[in-house]
TIBA-870618 format. One line per 2 residues: their letters; for each residue z, y, x of N, C-alpha, C. Coordinates in nm, 2 decimals. Last residue first. Layout:
residues N
A = Z:Y:X:Z:Y:X:Z:Y:X ~ ...
//
This chain:
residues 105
XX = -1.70:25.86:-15.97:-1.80:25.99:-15.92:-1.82:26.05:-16.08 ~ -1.38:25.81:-15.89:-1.49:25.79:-15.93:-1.54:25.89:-15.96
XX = -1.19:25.75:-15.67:-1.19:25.92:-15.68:-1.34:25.86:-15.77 ~ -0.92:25.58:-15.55:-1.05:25.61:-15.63:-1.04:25.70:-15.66
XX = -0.75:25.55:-15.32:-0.69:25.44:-15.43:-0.80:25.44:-15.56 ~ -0.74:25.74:-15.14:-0.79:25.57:-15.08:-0.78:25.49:-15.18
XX = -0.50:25.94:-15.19:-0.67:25.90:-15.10:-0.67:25.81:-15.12 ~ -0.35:25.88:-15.54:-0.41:25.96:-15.37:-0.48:25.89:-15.31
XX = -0.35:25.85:-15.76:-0.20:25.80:-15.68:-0.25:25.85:-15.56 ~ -0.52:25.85:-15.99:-0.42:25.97:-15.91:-0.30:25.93:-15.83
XX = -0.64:25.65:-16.03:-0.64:25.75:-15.92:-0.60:25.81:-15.90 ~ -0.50:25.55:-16.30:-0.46:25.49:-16.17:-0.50:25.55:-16.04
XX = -0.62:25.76:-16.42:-0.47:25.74:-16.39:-0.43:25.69:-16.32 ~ -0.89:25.63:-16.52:-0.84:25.82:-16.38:-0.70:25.76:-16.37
XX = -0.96:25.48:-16.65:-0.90:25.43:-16.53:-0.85:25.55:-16.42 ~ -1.10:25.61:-16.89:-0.99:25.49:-16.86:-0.90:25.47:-16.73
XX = -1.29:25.78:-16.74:-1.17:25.81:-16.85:-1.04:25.73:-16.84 ~ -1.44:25.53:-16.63:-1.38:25.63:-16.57:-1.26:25.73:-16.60
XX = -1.50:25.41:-16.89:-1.44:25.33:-16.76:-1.37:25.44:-16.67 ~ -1.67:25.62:-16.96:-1.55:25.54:-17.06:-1.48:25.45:-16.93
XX = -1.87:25.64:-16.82:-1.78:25.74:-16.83:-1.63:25.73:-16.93 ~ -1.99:25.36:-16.76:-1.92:25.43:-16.67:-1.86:25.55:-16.73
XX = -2.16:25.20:-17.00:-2.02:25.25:-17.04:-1.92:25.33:-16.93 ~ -2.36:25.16:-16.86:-2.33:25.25:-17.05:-2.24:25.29:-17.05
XX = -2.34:24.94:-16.71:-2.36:25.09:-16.69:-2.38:25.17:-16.79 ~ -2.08:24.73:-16.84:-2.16:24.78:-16.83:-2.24:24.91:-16.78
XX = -1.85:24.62:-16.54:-1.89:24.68:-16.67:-2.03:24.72:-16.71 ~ -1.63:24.43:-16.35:-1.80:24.47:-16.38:-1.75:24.56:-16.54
XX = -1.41:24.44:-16.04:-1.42:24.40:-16.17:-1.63:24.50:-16.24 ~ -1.25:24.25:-15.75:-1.37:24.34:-15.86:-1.37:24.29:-15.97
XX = -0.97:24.31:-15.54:-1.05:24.27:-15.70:-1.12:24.33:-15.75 ~ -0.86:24.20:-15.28:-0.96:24.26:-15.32:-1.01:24.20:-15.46
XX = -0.69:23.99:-15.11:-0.64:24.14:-15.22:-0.71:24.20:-15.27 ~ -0.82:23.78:-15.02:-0.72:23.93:-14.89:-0.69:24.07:-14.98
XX = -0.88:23.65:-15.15:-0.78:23.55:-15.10:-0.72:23.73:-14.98 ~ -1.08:23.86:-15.31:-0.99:23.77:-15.36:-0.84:23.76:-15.26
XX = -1.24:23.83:-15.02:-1.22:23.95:-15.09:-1.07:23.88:-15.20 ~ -1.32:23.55:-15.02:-1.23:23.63:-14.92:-1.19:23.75:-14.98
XX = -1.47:23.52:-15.28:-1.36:23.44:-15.26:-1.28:23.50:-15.13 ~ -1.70:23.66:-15.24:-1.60:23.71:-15.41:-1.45:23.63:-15.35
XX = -1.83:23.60:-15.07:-1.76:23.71:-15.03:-1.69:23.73:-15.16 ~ -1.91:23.32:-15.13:-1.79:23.35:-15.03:-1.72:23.52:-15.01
XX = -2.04:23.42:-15.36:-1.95:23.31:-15.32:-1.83:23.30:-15.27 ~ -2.30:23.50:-15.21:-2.22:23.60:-15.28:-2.05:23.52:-15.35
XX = -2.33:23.45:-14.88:-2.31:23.39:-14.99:-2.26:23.46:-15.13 ~ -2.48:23.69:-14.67:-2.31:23.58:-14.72:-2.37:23.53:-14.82
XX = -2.59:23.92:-14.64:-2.62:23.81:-14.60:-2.56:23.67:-14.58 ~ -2.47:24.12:-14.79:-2.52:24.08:-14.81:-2.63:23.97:-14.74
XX = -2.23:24.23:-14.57:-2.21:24.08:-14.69:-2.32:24.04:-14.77 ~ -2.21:24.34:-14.28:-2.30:24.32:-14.37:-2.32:24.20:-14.50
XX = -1.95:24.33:-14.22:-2.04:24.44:-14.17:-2.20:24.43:-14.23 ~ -1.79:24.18:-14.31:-1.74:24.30:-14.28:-1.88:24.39:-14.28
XX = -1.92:23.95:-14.29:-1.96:23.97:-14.44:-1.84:24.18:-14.40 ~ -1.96:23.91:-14.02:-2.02:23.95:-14.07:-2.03:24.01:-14.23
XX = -1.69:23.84:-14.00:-1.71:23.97:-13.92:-1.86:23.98:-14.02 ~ -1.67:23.59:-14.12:-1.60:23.72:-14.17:-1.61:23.85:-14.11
XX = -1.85:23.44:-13.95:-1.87:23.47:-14.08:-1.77:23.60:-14.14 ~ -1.68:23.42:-13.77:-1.82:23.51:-13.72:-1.87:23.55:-13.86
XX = -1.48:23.29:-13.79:-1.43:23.38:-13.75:-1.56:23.47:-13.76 ~ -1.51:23.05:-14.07:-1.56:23.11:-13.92:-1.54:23.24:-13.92
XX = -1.28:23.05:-14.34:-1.40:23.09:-14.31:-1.42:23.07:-14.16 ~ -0.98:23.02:-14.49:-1.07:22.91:-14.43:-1.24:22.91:-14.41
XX = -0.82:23.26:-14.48:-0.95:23.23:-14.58:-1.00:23.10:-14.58 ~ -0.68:23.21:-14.24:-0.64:23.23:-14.38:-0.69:23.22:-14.49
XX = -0.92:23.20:-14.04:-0.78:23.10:-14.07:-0.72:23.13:-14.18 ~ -0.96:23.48:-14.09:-1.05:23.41:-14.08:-0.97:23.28:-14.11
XX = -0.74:23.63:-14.04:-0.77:23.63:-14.14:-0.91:23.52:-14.16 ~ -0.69:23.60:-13.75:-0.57:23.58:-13.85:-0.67:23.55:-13.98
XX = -0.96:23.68:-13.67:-0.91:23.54:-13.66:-0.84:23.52:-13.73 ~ -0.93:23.94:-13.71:-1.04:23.87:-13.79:-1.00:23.68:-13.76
XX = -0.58:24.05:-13.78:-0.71:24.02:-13.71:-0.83:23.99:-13.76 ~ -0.38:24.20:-14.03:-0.46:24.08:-13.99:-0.59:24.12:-13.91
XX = -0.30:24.41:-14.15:-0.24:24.41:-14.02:-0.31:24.28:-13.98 ~ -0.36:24.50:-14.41:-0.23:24.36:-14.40:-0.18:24.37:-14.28
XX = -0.56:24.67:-14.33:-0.40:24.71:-14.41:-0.30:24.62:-14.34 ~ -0.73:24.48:-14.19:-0.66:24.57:-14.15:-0.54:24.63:-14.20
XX = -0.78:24.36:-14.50:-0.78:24.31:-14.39:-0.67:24.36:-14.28 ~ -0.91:24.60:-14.65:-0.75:24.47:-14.70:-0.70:24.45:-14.58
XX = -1.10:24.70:-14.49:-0.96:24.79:-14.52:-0.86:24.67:-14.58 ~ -1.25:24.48:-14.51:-1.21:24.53:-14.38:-1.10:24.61:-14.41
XX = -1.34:24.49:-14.84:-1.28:24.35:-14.75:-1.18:24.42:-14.58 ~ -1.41:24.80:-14.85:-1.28:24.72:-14.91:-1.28:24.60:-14.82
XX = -1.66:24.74:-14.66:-1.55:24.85:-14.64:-1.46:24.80:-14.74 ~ -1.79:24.57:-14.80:-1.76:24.55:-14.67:-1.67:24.64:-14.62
XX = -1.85:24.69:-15.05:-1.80:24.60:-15.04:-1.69:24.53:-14.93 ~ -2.05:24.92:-14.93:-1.90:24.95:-15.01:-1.80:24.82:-15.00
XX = -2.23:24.73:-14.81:-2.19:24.79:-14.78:-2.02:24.86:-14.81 ~ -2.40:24.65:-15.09:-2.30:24.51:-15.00:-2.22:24.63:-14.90
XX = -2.35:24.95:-15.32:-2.39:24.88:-15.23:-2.31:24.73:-15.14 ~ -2.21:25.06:-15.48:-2.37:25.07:-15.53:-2.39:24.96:-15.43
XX = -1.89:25.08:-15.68:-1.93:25.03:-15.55:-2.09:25.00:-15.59 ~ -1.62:25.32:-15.75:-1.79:25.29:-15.76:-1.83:25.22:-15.66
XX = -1.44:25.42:-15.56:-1.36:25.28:-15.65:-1.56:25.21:-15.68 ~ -1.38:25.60:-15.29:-1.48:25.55:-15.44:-1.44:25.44:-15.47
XX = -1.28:25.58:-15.05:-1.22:25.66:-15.16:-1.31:25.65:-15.33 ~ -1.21:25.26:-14.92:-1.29:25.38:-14.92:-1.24:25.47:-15.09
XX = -0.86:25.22:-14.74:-0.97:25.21:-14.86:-1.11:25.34:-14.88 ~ -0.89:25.31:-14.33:-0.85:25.33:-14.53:-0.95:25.25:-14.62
XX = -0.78:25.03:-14.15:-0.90:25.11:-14.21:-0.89:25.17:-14.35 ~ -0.56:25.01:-13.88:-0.58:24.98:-14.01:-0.73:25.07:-14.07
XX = -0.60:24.83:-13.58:-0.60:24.94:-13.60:-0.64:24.92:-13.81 ~ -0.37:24.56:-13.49:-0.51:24.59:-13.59:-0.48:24.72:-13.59
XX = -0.33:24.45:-13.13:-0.29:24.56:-13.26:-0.44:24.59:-13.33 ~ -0.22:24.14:-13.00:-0.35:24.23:-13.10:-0.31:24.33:-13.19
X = -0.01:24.00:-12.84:-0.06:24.00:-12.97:-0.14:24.13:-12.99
//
């Protein structure tokens, strides 16, 4: 059996790019302890497709990557950009739980 090396959550909860994205999906992933096969089978995606939306999801479907993300723990949520310092206020408390959990900018 395959040892998943785990990947932290990235420490910004702010996500600008497909990139940030692909860093949460890979850290769920890994956390769990899931392969890209385990989790590929889990999702009901191709093994090649989930490495990719790892490493670059903006050439996914935006679709598919709302739906693995999802099915491996990962929840986005939107707001307006007006309102990031009211969201931020809002939500410090749940960062203070330490690394990996949001440090908004």
């Amino acid at each position: 059996m395959r040892r998943v090396t785990p990947f932290p959550f990235p420490a910004d909860a702010m996500l600008t790019n497909a990139s940030e994205v692909a860093e949460y999906i890979r850290a769920a992933r890994t956390q769990s302890g899931l392969t890209l096969e385990e989790a590929a089978l889990a999702t009901g995606i191709a093994r090649s497709t989930l490495q990719v939306i790892e490493t670059d999801p903006s050439t996914v479907g935006f679709d598919t990557v709302l739906r693995v993300a999802r099915e491996l723990g990962v929840t986005f949520f939107a707001f307006p950009s007006g309102q990031q310092e009211q969201v931020i206020r809002l939500t410090a408390p749940l960062c203070d739980r330490g690394p990996g959990h949001c440090q908004p900018r």
